[in-house]
Every structure is written in C-alpha cells, then in structure tokens.
LUMDRENNU-712668 format. One record per residue (C-alpha): x, y, z negated. Coordinates in steps of 0.05 Angstrom, whole numbers, padded with zeros to 5 digits, always signed. Each point is the difference from the previous one (the first is absolute). Example, Ala and Ser with C-alpha at 12.3 -4.5 7.8 and 13.67 -1.06 7.14 Angstrom:
// residues 2
+00246-00090-00156
+00027+00069+00013
END
This chain:
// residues 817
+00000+00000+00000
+00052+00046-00023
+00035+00002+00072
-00065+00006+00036
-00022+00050-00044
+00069+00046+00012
-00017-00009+00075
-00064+00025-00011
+00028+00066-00043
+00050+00008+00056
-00060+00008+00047
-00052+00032-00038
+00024+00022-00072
-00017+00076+00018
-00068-00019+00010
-00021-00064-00050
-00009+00009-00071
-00009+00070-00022
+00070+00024-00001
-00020+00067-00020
-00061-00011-00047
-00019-00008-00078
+00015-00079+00002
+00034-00039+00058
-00044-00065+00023
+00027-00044-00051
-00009+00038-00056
-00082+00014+00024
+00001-00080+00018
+00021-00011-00074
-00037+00047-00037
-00059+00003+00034
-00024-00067+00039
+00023-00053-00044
-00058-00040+00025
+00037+00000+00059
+00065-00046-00016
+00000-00069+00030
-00053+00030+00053
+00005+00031+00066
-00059+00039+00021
+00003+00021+00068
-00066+00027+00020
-00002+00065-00013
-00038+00019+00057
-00064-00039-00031
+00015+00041-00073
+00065+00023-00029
+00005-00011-00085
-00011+00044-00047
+00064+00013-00052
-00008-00025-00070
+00026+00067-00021
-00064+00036+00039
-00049-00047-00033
+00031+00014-00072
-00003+00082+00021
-00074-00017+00018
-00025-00039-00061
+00036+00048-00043
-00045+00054+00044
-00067-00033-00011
+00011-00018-00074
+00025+00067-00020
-00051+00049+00046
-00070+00003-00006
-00024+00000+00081
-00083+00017+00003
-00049-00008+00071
+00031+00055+00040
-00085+00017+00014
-00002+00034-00062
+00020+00065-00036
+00027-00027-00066
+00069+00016-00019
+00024-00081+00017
-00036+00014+00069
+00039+00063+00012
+00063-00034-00006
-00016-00048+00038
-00018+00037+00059
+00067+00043-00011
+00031-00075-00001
-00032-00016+00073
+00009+00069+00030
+00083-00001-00014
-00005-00075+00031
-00034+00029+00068
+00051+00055+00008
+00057-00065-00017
-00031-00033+00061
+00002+00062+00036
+00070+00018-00016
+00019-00077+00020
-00027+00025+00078
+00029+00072-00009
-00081+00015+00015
-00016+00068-00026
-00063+00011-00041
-00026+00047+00039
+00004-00043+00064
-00019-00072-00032
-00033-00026-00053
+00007-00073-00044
-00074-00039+00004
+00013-00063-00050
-00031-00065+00019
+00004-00068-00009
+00061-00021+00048
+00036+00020+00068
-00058-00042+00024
-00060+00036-00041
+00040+00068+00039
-00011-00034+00066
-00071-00019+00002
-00012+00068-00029
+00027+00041+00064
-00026-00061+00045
-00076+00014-00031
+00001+00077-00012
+00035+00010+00071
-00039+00058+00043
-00011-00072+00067
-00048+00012+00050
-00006-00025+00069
+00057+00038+00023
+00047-00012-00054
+00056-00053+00005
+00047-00042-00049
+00058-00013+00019
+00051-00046-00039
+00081-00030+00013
-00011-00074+00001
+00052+00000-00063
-00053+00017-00046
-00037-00033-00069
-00067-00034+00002
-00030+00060-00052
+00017+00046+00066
-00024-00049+00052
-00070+00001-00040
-00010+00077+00012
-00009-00029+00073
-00065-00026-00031
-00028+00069-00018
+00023+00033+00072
-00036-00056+00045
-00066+00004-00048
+00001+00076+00022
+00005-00015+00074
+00070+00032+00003
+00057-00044+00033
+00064-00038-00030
+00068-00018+00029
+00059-00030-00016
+00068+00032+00019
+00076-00025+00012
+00041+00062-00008
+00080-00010+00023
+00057+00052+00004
+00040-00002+00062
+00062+00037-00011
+00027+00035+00061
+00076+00018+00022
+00037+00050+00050
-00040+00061-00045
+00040+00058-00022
-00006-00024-00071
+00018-00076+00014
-00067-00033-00013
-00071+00010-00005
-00047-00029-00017
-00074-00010+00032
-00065-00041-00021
-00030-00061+00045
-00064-00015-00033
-00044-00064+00027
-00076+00009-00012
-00036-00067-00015
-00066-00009+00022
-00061+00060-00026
-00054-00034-00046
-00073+00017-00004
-00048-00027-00023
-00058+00048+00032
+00014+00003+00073
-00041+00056+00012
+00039+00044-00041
+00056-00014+00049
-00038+00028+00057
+00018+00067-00038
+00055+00046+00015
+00041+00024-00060
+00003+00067-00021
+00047+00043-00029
-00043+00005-00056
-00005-00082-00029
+00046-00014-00056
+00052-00054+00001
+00037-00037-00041
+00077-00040+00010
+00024-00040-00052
+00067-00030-00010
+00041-00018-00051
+00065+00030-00029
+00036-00063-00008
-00031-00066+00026
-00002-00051-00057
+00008-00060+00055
+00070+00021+00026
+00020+00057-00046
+00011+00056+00063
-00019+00067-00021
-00040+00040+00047
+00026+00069+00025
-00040+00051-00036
+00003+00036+00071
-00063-00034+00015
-00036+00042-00048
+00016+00066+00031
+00000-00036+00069
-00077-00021-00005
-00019+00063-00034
+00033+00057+00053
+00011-00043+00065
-00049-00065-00002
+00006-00004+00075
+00077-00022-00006
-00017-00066-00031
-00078+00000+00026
+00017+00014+00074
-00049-00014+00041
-00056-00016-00056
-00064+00043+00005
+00012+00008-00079
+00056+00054+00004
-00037+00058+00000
-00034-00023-00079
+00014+00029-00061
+00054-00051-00023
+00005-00013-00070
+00060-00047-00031
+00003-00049-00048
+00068-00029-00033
-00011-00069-00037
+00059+00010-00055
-00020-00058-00052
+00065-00036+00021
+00051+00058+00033
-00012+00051-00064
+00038-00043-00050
+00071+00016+00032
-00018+00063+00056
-00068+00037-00020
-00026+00044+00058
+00020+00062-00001
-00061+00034+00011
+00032+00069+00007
+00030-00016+00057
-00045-00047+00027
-00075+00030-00012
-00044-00070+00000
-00067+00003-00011
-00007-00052-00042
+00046-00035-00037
-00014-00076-00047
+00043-00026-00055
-00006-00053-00050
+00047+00011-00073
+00011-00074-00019
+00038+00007+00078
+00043+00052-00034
+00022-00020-00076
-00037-00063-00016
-00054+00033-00040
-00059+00013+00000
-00045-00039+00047
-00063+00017+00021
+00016+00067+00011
+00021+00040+00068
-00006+00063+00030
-00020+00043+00061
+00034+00059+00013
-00043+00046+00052
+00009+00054+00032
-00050+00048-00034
-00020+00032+00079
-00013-00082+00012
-00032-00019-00064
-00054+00050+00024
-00021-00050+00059
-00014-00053-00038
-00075-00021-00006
-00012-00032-00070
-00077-00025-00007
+00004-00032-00074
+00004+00039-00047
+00015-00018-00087
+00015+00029-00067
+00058+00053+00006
-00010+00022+00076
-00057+00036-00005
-00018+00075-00033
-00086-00017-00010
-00040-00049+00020
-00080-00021-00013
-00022-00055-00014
-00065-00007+00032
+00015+00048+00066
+00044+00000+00053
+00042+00054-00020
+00079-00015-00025
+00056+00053+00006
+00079-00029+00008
+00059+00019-00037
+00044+00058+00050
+00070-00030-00022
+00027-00055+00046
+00018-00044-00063
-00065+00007-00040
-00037-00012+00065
+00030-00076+00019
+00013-00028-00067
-00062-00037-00020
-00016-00016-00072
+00060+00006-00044
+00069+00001+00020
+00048-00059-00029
+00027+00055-00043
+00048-00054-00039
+00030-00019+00059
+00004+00073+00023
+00036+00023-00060
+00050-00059+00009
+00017+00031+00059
+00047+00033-00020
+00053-00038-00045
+00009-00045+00073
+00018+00064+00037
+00045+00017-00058
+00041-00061+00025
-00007+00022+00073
+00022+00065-00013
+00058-00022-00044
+00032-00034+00053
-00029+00036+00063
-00031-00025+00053
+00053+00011+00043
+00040-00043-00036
-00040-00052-00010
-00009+00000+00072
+00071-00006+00020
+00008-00056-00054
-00057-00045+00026
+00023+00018+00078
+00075-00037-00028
-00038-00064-00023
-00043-00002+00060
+00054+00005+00061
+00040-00044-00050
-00050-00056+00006
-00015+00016+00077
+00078-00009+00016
+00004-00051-00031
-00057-00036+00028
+00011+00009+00066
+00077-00025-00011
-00029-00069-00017
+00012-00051+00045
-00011-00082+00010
+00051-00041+00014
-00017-00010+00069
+00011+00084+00002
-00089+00012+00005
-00011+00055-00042
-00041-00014-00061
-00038+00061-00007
-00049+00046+00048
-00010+00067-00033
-00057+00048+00015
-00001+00075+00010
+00060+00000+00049
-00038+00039+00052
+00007+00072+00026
-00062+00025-00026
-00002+00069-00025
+00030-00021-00061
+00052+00037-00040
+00022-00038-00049
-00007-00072-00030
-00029+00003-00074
+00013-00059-00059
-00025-00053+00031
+00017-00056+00044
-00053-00046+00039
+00031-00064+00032
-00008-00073+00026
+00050-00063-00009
+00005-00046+00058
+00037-00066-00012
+00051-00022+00045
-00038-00031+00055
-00034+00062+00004
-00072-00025-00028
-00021+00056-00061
-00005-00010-00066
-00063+00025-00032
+00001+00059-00050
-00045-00041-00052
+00067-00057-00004
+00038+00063+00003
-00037+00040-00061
-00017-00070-00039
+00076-00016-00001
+00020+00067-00016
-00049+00001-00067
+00028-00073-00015
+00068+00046+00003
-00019+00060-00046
-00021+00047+00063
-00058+00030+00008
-00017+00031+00066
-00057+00006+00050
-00018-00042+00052
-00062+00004+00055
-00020+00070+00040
-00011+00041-00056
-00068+00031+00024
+00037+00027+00061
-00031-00041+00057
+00016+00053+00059
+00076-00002-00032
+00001-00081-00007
-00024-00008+00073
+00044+00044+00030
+00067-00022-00030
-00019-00076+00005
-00035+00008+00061
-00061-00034-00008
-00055+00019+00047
-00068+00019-00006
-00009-00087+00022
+00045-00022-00055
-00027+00040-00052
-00073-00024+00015
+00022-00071+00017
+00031+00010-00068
-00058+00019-00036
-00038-00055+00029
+00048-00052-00017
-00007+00015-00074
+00050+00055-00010
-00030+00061-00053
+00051+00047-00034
+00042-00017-00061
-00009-00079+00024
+00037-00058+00010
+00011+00000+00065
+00065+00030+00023
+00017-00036+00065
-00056-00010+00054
+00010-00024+00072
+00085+00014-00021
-00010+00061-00009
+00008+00048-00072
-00069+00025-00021
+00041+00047-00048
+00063+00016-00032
+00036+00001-00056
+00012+00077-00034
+00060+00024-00053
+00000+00076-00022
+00025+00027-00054
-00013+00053-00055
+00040+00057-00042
+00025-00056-00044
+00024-00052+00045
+00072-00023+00000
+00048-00029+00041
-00004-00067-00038
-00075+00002+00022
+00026+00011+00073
+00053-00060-00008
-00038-00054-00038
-00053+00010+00063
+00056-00006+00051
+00034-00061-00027
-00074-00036-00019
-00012+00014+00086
+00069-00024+00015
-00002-00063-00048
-00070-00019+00018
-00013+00012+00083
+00071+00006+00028
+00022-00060+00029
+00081-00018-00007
+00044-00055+00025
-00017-00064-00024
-00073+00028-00019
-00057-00044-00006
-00064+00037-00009
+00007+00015-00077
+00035-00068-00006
-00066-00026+00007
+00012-00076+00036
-00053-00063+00011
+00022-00069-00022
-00011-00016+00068
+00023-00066+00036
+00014-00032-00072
-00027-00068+00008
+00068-00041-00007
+00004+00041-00071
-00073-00026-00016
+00013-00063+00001
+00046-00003-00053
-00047+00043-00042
-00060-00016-00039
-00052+00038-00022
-00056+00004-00050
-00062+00031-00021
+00022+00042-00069
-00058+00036-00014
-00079+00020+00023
-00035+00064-00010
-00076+00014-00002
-00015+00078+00008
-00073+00007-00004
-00004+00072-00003
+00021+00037+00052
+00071+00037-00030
-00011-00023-00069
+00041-00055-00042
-00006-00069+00022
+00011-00061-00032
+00046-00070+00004
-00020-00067+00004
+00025-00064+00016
-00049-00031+00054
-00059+00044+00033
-00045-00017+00057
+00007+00035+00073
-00058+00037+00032
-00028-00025+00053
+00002+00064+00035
+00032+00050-00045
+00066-00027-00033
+00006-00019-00072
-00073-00007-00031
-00028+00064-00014
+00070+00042+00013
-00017+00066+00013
-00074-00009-00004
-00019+00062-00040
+00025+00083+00007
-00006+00056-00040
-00023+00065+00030
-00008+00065-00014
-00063+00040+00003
+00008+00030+00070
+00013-00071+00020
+00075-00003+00008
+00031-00062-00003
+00045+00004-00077
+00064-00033+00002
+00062+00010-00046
+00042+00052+00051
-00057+00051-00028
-00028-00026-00065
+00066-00044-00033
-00044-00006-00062
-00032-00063+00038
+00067-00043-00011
-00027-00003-00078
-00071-00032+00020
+00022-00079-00009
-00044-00060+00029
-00017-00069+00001
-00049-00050+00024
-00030-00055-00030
-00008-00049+00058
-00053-00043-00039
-00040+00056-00032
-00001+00043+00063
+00015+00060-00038
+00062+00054+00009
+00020+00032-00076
+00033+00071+00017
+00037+00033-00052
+00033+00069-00020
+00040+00031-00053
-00055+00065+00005
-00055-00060-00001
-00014-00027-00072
-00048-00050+00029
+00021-00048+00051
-00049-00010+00056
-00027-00063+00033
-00025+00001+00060
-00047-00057+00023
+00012-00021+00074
-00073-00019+00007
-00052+00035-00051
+00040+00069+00004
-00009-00009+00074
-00071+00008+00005
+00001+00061-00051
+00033+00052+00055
-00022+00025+00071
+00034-00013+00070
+00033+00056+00035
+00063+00012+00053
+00063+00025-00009
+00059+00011+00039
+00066-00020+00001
+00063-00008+00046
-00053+00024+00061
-00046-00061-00025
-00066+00000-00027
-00018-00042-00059
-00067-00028-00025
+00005+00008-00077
-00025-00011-00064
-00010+00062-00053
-00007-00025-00076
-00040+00046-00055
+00026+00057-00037
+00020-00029-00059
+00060-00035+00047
+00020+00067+00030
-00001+00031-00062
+00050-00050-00027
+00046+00001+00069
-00011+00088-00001
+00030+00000-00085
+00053-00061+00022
+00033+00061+00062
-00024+00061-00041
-00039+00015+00061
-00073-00010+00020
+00003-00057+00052
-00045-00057+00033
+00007-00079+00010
-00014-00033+00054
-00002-00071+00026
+00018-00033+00070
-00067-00043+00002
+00050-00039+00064
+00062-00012+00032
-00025-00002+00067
+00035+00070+00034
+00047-00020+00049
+00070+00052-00005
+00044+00004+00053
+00078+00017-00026
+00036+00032+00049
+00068-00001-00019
+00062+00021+00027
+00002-00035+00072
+00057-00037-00017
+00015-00088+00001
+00026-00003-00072
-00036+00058-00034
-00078-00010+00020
-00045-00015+00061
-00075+00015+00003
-00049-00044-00031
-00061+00001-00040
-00009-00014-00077
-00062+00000-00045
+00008+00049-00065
-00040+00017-00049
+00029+00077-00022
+00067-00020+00014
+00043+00051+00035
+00032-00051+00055
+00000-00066-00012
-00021-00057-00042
+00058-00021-00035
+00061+00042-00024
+00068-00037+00001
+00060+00014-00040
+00062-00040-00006
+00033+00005-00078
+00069-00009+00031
-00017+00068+00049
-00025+00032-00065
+00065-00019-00033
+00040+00034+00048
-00037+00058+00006
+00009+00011-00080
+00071-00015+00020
+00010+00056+00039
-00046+00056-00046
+00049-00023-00054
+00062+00020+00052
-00022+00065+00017
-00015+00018-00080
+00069-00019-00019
+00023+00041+00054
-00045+00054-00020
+00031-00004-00070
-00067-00023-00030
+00015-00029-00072
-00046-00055-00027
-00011-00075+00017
-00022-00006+00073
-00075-00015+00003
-00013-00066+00033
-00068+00012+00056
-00055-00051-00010
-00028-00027+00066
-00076+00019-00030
+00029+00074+00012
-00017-00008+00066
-00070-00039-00015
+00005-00067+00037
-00039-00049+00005
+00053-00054+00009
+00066-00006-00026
+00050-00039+00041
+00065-00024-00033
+00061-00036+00033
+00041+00016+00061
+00044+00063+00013
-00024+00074+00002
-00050+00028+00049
-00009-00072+00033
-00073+00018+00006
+00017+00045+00045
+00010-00050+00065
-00059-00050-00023
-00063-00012+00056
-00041-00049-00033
+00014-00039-00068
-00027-00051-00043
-00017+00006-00068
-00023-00069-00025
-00041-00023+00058
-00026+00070+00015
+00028+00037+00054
+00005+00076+00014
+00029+00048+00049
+00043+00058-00017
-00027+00061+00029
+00061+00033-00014
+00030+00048-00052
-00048+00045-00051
+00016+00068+00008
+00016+00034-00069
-00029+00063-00027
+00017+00038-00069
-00045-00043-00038
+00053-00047-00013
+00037+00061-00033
-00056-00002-00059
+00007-00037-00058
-00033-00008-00072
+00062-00011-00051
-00010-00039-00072
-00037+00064-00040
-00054+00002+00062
+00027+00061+00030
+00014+00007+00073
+00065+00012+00026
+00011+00025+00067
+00073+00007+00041
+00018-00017+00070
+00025-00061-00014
-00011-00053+00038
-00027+00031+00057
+00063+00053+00005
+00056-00065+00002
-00045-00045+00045
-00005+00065+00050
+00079-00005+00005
-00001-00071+00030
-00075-00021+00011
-00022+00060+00046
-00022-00019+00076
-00037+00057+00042
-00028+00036-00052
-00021-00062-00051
+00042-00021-00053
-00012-00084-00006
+00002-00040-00057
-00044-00067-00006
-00036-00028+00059
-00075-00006+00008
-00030-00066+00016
-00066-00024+00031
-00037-00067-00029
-00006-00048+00059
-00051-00047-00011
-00005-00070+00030
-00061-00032-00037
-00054-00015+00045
-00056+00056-00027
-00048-00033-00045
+00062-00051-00022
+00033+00046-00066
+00054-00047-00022
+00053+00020-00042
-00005+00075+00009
+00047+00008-00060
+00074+00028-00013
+00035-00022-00056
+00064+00035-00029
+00059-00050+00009
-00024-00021+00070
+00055-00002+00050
+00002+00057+00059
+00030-00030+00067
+00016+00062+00048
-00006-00001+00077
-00035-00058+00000
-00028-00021+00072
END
C-alpha cells in the first residue's frame, strides 16, 4: 500500500486530502466516521454520510434549544423561523443566488422540487419540454404533466465539436440530435407555435450514470439564442425557461447561479452531507416563480379563506406560497451544522479531492488487462458531449477474457461479500443507460417483456448488460477506499496466467478415481417449513412426486403475500420441526413460543380455506390454517405472518441451468415450495475442505481464536454424503443411493444465506464467511457452486410403492449406468 500510495501523492497530493484545511482526511476519517473502518462505502452518488461529529453538534442543538411550529407567533416560533430563514440564504449562498433574484421553496426532496415545476409549469398547446437523454426518472416524469397539457416533449443528444485553424487555436461548437416530438393530442400539433408559449429544457449538472458535468453554457444558450441548439424546430421562437437537476452535481460543483441565471434549480441535502433526508430544495428565479400555476392550496399559503364560499386569498411571498402545511423545521434547522462541514473545507476542495480518487480509479481501470491482452473493463461517459468535466464517479462493465460480460449483480454481490459497497443497475437514468450501453428502443422492450423491472436480478439478457456497476465517492473518502476497490476488481475478474475461472474446476472425467472410492449415506434432513429448522433422522420415506415425504410442504408468508424465507426474516432459523410419521402430526417449536404446536396432518386440514400463491413463476393450490396458528408462527418471527399448505406435488418445474455437460441440462422435477430441486446434496469431505480453507485465510488475516469447524446443515441439505475426495460431486450424472437412483442436475448456486448462523446463546451471527472463501475458488459465470442438486428418478411401475425409503448408512454408487 505504502508504495502505491506514494505514487498516488506523487500524482495528486496537491489535490487529495485537504492539504490546506482544519483536519487532513485521516484525521476527519478518525474522528469523525468510525463507523466506517473495516468498510468501504463507495456510493456516494446514491447518499453521502453524515459525520458523527455533525450528528453530536445536532443532538446537542435539539436537546439544548427549544424549536416551536414556525406557523405561530410565540417566542419558540420566532426563533424558529429566524432558524429557517438563515438556512434559505445558506442554500442561496451555496449557488452565489442573490436574494433579490431567487428564493429557497423547501420541500420534501430534489424529486418533491421536480414535480412541483413539472405541475405548476405555465404548458399549453404550444409549449414544449425539452430534456438531454442524461437525465433522472423524477425529471423524465415532468414529461407527464407537458403531454397532459397538449404541449410536446423531446429528447436531445447535445455534443461539442471542437474546431482548429481559428485565431485562438480551438473552438468549440454544439451538434445537437433531436429524437423524435411526442404528443399525445395530435390536433394540438396542427398548431403553429408562437413566440408567446412557454418552454421548458431540463438537464442535469452532472449525470449520476457516467459522472460528466454538463457545461452550464447551456443555460444561457437556451435562454438568449434557443435557435443554436433548436435549429430548425418551430419551438425557437418560445419563451425558454431552464431547469438544472443538481441532486447529484451540487455536492462537489454547486451551480453558480450568478453566472449562470437558471430558472429553476432542484437539490436534495442528504446528496450533500449525509443528513437530513426528506428534505430538498428549489431555488427559483423569483421573475419564474411568478409563472407557476399552483391550484391546491393548505395551511400557511394562504392570507383568508371561507369556509363555506369560494373565496381564498394566497400568500404574495414565493416561499409562503409553495410550502404546504408545515415545513420539516427540524430538518431545516439541521441545515446548517452539515454546511458548517462544507464550508470548513470548501467546496472547491472537496471537489478537487473527490476528482483525485475518481481519475485514480478510472486509470486504473482501464489499465486492466487479461492475460490474453482483452481489456477487462468498458467505461462510460467517454464521449464528446458538451461536457466539461468528469465529477466523483465512475460507471463501468467487466468483460471476462473471452469477451462474454460479467453481470453487475456478481459484480456488486462479490464486492459486499468483500466489504464494498457500491451501486449496481441504471440508477433511474434510462435515457443515460441506453445510450452508453446501447440498447435500443427493441432491447429495452424485449427486455421488459422477458421479465426485466428495475433494481432486479437480471443483469445479462440476450449477452448483453442491462446495467452497470457505479463507484463515487464523497468529502470523506480515502485513497485506501480507492485501493481496496481496485485490488477486490483485479483479484476477482482479471484473468492471469495459469487462471482458472476463480480456481473454480469440475471433477470431471474421474471415473478410474471412483472406483477405488466408496461412498455412503451420512445423514437425511426433513425441512418441512419452507426456510425454517429441519430435523434428522435415520430412515424416511420418498415422495412419490415431491422428494422426501412432506419436505418443503408448508411456507410462511407475509401479509402482502410474499413468500418469507431466512435472507429477509433470519428469525425463522429458530422455528424447529418434526413429524410424527404415525400420528400424522408436525410439533413446531420456538424459543419466543412457550407452547409447542401440533399440527394434525388431517383434522387441521379441514379447519382452513384453499387459496393460490405464487412462487418461483408457479402457482400453488394451498391450504390456509386458523388464526390461532398464525398467531403462533407471527410471535415465533416477531412479525405478523400466514401458513400455508401445498395440498400437492403435482407442478412440473423446469431447471434451466447453466447449458453445460457436467454442470446441468434441462429437465423437469416435481417440488413442493422448494427453490430448485428435490433433493440438496452435500458431500462432508467438500465441507471439510471448505472449513479448511476459511481457517487459512483467518490465520492469514491474523484472526486469534480456535478455527470454527462449518457443519454441512449450514447449508440445509437434505442428504449428507461421506467418503471419496473433495468436490467429487461435482462430475456425477446419475447415482445410486441404496437401490434408488437420481440424477444430478448440477451444482446449487449459493446465496448469503449460508453466511447466517444462530450460535449457542440463540443469537444470530452474520459474516461473509463461507460464501466470501467459496467465491475465491467456487465462482463460474456469475454463480458461486457448492453442493449439487439431484432429481429422484423413479422406476416403480405407478400403483407398485415398494421400498420408497432411504436409510442413513446406505451405500451411494456414483455414475452408475
């Protein structure tokens, strides 16, 4: 680190850390985010943190001053309002917007400031919106107000095309392509615009897909010469009005609104020092502010009303006049102690520090390469838009070496299995996310159609990135932050000599080594509930559809109807179960429970309804069970929840697995609320090895204590194999356990369930471990494999049971033909 770091100061040591300020970035890293050490946060972009030492400053505030309803003329009330009249004039002075030009509306959010100008906007038939393609979802939606109104709405790619041979060297001059004009009354577009319509462009000051900045040019471009970057349109002659979307660009380069006179300009605070949320602004220009339309009216915008006539008279100050009800006047008057720390270290500073971790990270990025020489990463924003600048953040995609991507959810799950948390998907930029990754107006519909919804699963479609991954960074970032994230990329997707995808190799072709091994059936698990504790036995009868008897056959859900596993609600690892094959009842236990409850197969079923759920794309016929039993299962979580029964087994599933000969084919298996399969598989010698290797990497860590050996029920199987070497499950087709035979469907992908777990006192403990050590050698496209997932192949004639049992002890004979 030390060598990498001097390289670093050699570069940028002018610029990164506050050289010149009250504390240097170590000293504000130790003093005032201890919650930070051991983590790197890395999306800053979505909200920056507060500093331990503003939060003190603010409690100390609240508890020692007395702060009344601003709507009010007690003495607590008049300090209040002084309180949120010196924080509007701090916003101001953060713009260099005079008071006598602008003025501070408070709302709920950047967004709240959006849908404000988008619904109060003078639109009529003649007016037009007009938008850069870089631009939010909260601005898109003002489209919504402008079509409603019959006015039009386009999209717009603005470049720079810089120019040589002039007397100065360069210049520079604007190609701007128009996308297609929306309307959604045609007749309205029989009319001819008139210099008297008002219109609206929107644009942000710093896109928060890519991180360019925006010229501020455009602002006095649009206002005193539309027809430069409107040529042609019959909208140049309009009143043009601008709007700058700052939520993201004002934490490190605030518009300067005396030098660029916007009309309109949004902002959200938790974007700028962590704290508060909830709470933005709109700073208007007081000639525009005049436009604006507002129907509703509440308490504190109006002089008079009557009740019982039509008669109401407004508020005359901008301010009083937009901000319904009561102002958050809390989070107003914490407004201040965050620009305290802004203004401590300027914002020019903390501009050029965040600028040194960003190229950092870019340069370094783009200098990654495989060992075949294919670069690793594809950055976006490298375009020659009208773009000035790069802000703090870096948007990317890894490609392996073959030149196939990787998908930003492997990318963002591995990274939070490494201590980093970043940002991964479009970040409510469509326009932005389309552009850089080219996805057409086809794609993004074929997209949608094929499942695809934001802040999903599904990062790779047709080979192609439905997002990307996102890193930016705040005032108190630091270099480590900037390193740890480079070597986690470099360790994790770049592929050296010698390199096996993560290490991560099949037993295939191991049938000479079989035969000299023997295996055996160490253990059976029965899970009845859906994500709650199963239990061991030595012998237990197979479904004839479904697996092990009654495996899986009930689920908890919540309310709404969402399916409750322990990824959301951990608590359910404490509910313990087990069936009494003769009585035909299930007892269910809990710790929060002090009465343990049967539940008869048979009279219990006739007590509930029938109804469908959902799960895995699959509709189920169930059974629901009486109050009383959802009262127990709602105390056992801590959360009110519902039971539910599979009345049958009888859904067919298809698995469709990676297309690959040792790793999984396409077939069909019959589950009851199982995720994938019937049976789980886990070998104890694979389990062995795996604890091996967490016990490696903690002595190398330094970790003191005995190593902590991983039970195979950590990963809740339902058969225990044990015999044979390591990860020989991996290569099996079809085996034999007794005189049963199966097929491997291949590998079970593993999620960060596996990382929970309920130590000796009942607590749960969560880390990355195992999930963090199998990633290192387990990982294939995306999945990290451990255990193998099998499908019951049954060969008694139907009607003809046999022995449809497995008994622990039984021998298993692999690759059988």
């Amino acid at each position: 680190m030390e060598a990498s770091k001097e390289a670093f100061l050699r570069e940028f040591g002018e610029h990164y850390g506050y050289p010149n300020g009250p504390k240097t970035i170590d000293e504000i890293r130790a003093t005032e985010f201890k919650r930070l050490d051991g983590l790197v946060y890395l999306d800053h972009a979505g909200a920056t943190m507060y500093s331990e030492l503003q939060m003190e400053a603010i409690f100390k505030d609240f508890t020692t001053n007395v702060y009344g309803n601003p709507h009010s003329q007690s003495d607590t009330s008049s300090s209040t309002s002084d309180i949120v009249r010196e924080a509007r004039q701090q916003v101001l002075d953060y713009c260099k917007a005079s008071p006598k030009d602008y003025s501070c509306i408070f709302t709920s959010g950047a967004t709240a400031a959006l849908k404000l100008v988008g619904e109060a906007f003078p639109w009529s038939c003649q007016s037009c919106f007009t938008y850069t393609m870089e631009n939010h979802n909260s601005v898109l939606g003002i489209r919504e107000y402008a079509l409603d109104q019959g006015a039009a709405a386009f999209a717009m790619d603005v470049e720079e095309t810089v120019h040589h041979g002039v007397s100065n060297g360069t210049a520079a001059s604007m190609k701007v392509l128009q996308h297609q004009v929306q309307r959604r009354n045609e007749a309205s577009s029989l009319e001819e615009p008139t210099g008297e319509a008002y219109n609206l462009f929107a644009f942000p000051s710093e896109c928060n897909f890519s991180g360019l900045r925006f010229s501020l040019d455009l602002v006095k471009i649009i206002k005193e010469d539309p027809a430069r970057i409107l040529e042609g349109s019959p909208f140049c002659n309009g009143r043009w009005m601008v709007l700058i979307d700052a939520a993201k660009g004002s934490a490190t380069e605030p518009p300067d609104l005396s030098l660029y006179p916007a009309d309109f300009v949004v902002m959200s605070f938790y974007k700028l020092f962590g704290y508060p949320t909830g709470l933005g602004v709109l700073i208007a220009r007081n000639d525009a502010s005049r436009l604006l339309k507002k129907t509703y009216f509440s308490g504190g915008t109006v002089a008079t009303s009557i009740a019982d006539i039509d008669f109401v008279r407004r508020r005359k100050s901008v301010e009083e006049l937009f901000e319904d009800g009561t102002i958050s006047f809390l989070s107003i008057a914490s407004v201040h102690h965050g620009f305290k720390i802004l203004n401590s270290l300027t914002v020019s500073a903390i501009s050029r520090h965040t600028a040194s971790l960003a190229w950092y990270v870019r340069k370094k990025l783009l200098g990654l390469r495989h060992e075949n020489g294919a670069r690793v990463c594809t950055l976006y924003g490298d375009s020659k838009a009208l773009f000035h600048d790069f802000g703090p953040t870096v948007s990317f995609n890894l490609k392996r070496s073959d030149g196939s991507w990787c998908g930003y959810r492997e990318v963002e799950k591995l990274a939070s299995l490494s201590g980093i948390q970043l940002r991964t998907g479009c970040f409510c930029n469509p326009g932005a996310c389309a552009k850089y990754l080219g996805l057409s107006h086809l794609d993004l519909r074929s997209n949608f159609e094929a499942g695809h919804v934001c802040w999903d699963d599904h990062d790779i479609i047709h080979g192609k990135p439905t997002g990307a991954v996102r890193v930016s960074f705040g005032y108190m970032s630091t270099f480590e932050d900037a390193k740890k994230f480079i070597d986690f990329v470099t360790s994790s997707f770049v592929a050296l000599p010698n390199w096996i995808e993560s290490g991560y190799q099949l037993m295939q072709g191991s049938e000479s080594r079989l035969g000299a091994a023997s295996f055996y059936l160490k253990s059976i698990t029965v899970y009845p509930i859906k994500s709650c504790a199963g239990f061991n036995v030595e012998s237990w009868p197979l479904s004839t559809t479904a697996g092990l008897l009654h495996d899986r056959e009930w689920v908890l859900t919540s309310l709404s109807g969402e399916i409750l596993t322990q990824k959301k609600v951990p608590e359910m690892c404490f509910i313990s179960t087990f069936i009494d094959l003769d009585k035909g009842i299930m007892f269910v236990e809990s710790p929060r429970c002090q009465v343990k409850l049967p539940i008869n197969f048979i009279t219990d079923s006739c007590n509930g309804g029938s109804e469908q759920i959902k799960l895995n794309g699959q509709r189920y016929e169930v059974q629901s069970y009486k109050n009383e039993v959802n009262i127990w299962f709602s105390n056992a979580i801590g959360r009110p929840c519902t039971l539910f029964r599979c009345f049958s087994s009888n859904h067919n599933f298809c698995l469709n697995k990676i297309k690959s000969a040792s790793m999984g084919r396409e077939v069909q298996s019959m589950l009851n609320f199982s995720n994938e399969a019937q049976f789980l598989l886990i070998s104890e010698e694979s389990v062995s090895d795996l604890s091996q290797r967490v016990s490696t990497k903690d002595v190398q860590k330094g970790a003191c204590g005995a190593a902590s050996q991983i039970s195979p029920m950590r990963f809740r199987p339902n058969i225990v194999i044990s015999g044979g070497e390591p990860y020989a499950e991996d290569g099996w087709k079809i085996l034999k356990i007794g005189n049963k035979y199966f097929t491997s469907l291949g590998g079970c992908n593993r999620c960060q369930m596996i990382n929970i777990v309920h130590d000796e006192a009942g607590l749960l403990q969560r880390s990355n471990e195992p999930l963090a050590t199998l990633a290192s050698y387990r990982r294939m496209k995306g999945k990290i494999f451990f255990g193998i997932l099998l499908k019951y192949e049954r060969s008694e004639p139907v009607g003809r049971d046999g022995d449809l049992w497995l008994q622990v002890g039984q021998d298993v004979h692999p690759n059988v033909s």
